[in-house]
N, C-alpha and C positions, 0 to 999 in steps of 0.2 A: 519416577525418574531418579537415577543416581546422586550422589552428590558430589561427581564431574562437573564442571562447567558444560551448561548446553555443547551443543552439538548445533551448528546452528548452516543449514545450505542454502548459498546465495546462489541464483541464475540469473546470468549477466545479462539476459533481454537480446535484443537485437544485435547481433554485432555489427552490424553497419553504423549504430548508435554512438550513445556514447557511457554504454552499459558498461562494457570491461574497463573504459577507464575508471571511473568513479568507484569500479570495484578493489579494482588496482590499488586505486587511490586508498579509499575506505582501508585496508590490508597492510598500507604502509603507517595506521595510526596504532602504536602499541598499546591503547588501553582497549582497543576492539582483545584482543588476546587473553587480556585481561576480564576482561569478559563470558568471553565464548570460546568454544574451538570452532572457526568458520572452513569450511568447506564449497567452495566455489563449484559450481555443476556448469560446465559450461564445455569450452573446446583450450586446449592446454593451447595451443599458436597464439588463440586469438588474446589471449592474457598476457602470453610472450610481447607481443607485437604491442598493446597497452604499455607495458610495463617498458618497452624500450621506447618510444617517444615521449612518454611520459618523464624517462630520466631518473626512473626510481630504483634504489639500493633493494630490489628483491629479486628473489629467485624464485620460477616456476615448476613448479615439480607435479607431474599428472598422479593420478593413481587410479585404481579399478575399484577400490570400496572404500566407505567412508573408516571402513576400520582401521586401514592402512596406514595413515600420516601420525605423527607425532606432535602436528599445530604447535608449531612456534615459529614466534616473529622473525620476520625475515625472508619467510616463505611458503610463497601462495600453492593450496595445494590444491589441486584440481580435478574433480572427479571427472576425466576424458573421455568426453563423446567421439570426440576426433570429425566431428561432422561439419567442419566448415572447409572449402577450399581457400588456402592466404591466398594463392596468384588468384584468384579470382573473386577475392573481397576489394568491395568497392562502398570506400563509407560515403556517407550523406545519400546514400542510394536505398531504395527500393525494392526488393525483391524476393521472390517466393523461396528462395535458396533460404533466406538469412527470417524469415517466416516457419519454416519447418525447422530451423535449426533451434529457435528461442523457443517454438514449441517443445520440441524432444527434453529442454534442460528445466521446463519446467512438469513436463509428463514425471521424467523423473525423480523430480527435487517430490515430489504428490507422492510418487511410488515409495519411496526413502520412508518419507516419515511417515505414512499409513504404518507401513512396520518396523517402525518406532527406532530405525538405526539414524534417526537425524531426528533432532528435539522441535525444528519450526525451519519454517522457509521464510527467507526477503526476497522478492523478486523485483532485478531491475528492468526497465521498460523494454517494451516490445511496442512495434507499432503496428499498427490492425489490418491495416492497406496489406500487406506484405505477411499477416498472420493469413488472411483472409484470401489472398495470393497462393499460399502454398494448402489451400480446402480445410483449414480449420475455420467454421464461421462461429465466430467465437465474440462479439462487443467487448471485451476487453477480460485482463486475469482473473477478477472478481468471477466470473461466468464461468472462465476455464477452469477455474477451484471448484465452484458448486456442481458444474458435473462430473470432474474424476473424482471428486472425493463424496458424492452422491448427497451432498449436504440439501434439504429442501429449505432451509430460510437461511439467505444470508443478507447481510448490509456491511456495506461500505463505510467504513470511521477516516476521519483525518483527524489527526492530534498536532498541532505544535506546541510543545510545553501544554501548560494550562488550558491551551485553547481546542477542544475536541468537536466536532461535529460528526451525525452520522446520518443517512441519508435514506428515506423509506422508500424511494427507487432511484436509479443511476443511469448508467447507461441506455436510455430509450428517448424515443424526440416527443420534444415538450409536449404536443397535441395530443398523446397518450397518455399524459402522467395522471389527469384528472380521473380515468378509470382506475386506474392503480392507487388510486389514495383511498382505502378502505379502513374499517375499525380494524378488523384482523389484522392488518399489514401494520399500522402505525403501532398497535399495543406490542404488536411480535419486535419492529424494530429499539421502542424505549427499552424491552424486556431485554434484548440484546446489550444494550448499551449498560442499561443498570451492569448487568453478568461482564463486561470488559473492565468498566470502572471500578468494580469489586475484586477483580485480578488484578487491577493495578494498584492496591493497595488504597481505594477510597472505599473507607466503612460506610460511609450512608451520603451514595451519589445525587446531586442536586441537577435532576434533567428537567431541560426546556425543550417546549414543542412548537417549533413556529408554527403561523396557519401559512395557507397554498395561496389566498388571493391577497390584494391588498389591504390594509389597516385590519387582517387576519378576518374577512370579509365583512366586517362593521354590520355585524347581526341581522348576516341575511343580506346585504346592501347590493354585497359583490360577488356573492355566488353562498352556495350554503354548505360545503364540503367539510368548513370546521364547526357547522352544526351537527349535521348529520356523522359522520364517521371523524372526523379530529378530535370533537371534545368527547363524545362518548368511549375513545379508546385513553382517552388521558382520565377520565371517568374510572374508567378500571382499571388503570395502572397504577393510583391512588390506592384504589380499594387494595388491590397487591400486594400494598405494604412499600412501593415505591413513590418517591420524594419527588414528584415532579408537578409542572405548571403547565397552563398552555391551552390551548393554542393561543402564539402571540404573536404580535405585528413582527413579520421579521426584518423592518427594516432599524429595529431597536432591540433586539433580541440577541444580538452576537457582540454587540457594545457591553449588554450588558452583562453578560457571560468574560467578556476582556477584563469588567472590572471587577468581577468574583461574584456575580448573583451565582451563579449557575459553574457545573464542572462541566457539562457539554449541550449543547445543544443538535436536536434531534428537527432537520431538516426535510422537507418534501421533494425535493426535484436537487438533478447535481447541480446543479449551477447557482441554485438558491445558497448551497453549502458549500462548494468549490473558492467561486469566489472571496468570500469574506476569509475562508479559510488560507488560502494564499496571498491576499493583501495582510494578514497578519505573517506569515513566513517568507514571503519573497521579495525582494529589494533589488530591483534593477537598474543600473545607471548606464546612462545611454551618451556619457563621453568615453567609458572605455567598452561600452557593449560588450560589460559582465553582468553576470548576474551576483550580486556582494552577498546575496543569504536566499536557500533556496530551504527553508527548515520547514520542516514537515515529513510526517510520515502517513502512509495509508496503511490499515490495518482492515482485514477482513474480519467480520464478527459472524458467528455461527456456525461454521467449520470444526470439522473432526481432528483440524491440527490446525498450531499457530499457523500465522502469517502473515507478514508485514511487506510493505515496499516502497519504495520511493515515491516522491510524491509529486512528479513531473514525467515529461515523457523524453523518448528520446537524443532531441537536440540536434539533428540532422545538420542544425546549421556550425555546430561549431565539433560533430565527429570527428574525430583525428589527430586535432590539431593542440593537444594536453592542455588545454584552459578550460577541461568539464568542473564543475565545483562537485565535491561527494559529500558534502553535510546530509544533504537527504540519505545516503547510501549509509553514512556513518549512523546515521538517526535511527534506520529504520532496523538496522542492526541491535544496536542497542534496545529496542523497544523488544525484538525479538527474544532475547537472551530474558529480559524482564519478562515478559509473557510465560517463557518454557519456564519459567524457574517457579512463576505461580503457577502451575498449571496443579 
């Protein structure tokens, strides 16, 4: 890579959402600039229409290739698909229109950097219902990355600050995950993890392996999954020459990663890592029904290019109406620019 600032293109997810705003938003912080030269892949109106209820000092400007803008503050520039209709966008809605549209910006943002004219992708949310509506059947971006970019292992990281987890499956319903907890699967996702934490500038990362049942199946008690395939894969992740523990209770396991045993913690199931991971970034108060800090980033590991993205979805309920918060958008940017610059 040169030594330009990234080249870094965001796709705004859904626009029925509350994707373009928080991108909007993220656009109008001058140290993202500072940064990156970001490049927004999405629909030039729908940025427009963002940026004017939002009330923000910027100007939208389309273009046809990322080579074209000049990235500087003040103004968003837009690689235009022109693929949304304004008269007939309707946010907090649904629909297979605004499904193929978040598909096309992120087909593309994949297209871009395979040939290397965009250094990483952040993608902001899309919603599935309405992915899934317009025949991409896809569980979520994580999925639509490993098959355009034909990746065969990947996993899903949440970082806030200090706080990282990464997850040895995602997307699938609970009653399936226990086939999917294998040695292969769990030694492939710590090896991931070591390999991100190493791009992130930690020389010798300290990973923890929750177990799948409770009290991490108290030897055999509660099922035997961290006998059999958990502890033999952290068995030879050790041998490796990688720093890790495990499998551990994980109802004690992400405390103690908060208070620096550990730099991330390598999770079984998303919910096992979702949760603790967003009780550590997200703070909602329920007299002004904001959300005060929504910090967090997702990051795919395994992938033949970065990529990052915000670490919530949608927001159907508050689309439109300029009270989206973009710290996740601001976040997962920055983490981007960090990533292309290790690369």
């Amino acid at each position: 890579m040169s030594s330009a600032k990234p080249l870094i293109g965001i796709t705004t997810g859904d626009p029925a959402g509350i994707g373009p705003e928080i991108t909007a938003r993220a656009l109008a912080v001058q140290e993202i600039y500072r940064l990156c030269r970001p490049l927004v892949v999405g629909d030039a109106g729908v940025l427009r229409e963002a940026v004017r209820f939002s009330e923000l000092a910027l100007e939208v400007r389309g273009c046809a290739a990322p080579e074209e803008p000049e990235y500087r503050f003040g103004t968003v520039d837009v690689l235009d698909l022109r693929n949304v209709d304004m008269k007939g966008l309707r946010y907090k809605t649904v629909a297979a229109s605004s499904g193929a549209a978040a598909f096309e910006y992120i087909a593309e943002a994949i297209r871009l950097a395979l040939a290397g004219r965009i250094d990483a992708v952040v993608t902001g949310p899309i919603h599935k219902e309405a992915l899934n509506l317009a025949g991409h059947r896809y569980a979520g971006h994580t999925e639509i990355f490993a098959d355009l970019t034909g990746a065969e292992d990947t996993a899903m990281m949440l970082a806030d600050g200090g706080f990282r987890v990464s997850h040895v499956t995602g997307h699938t319903a609970l009653r399936d995950v226990f086939d999917r907890i294998t040695k292969e699967r769990v030694f492939r996702v710590v090896e991931l993890s070591h390999q991100a934490l190493r791009r992130l500038g930690i020389e010798a990362p300290r990973i923890a392996v929750a177990g799948l049942n409770p009290h991490a199946g108290e030897g055999g008690l509660f099922g035997r999954e961290e006998i059999e395939e958990i502890a033999p894969a952290v068995k030879a992740a050790g041998e490796a020459g990688m720093d890790v523990e495990g499998p551990l209770p994980a109802d004690t396991v992400f405390s103690k990663m908060a208070g620096g045993r550990y730099d991330l913690v390598v999770a079984m199931y998303h919910d096992q890592g979702h949760i603790p991971a967003k009780l550590s970034g997200f703070s909602y108060d329920a007299g002004s029904d904001t959300w005060r800090s929504v910090s967090g980033v997702n990051v795919t590991l395994g992938l033949p290019i970065v990529r990052t993205s915000v670490d919530h979805g949608v927001a159907f309920d508050r689309a439109g109406e300029a009270r989206a918060n973009p710290q996740s958008m601001i976040q997962a940017v920055s983490m981007a620019a960090r990533l292309a610059c290790g690369a």
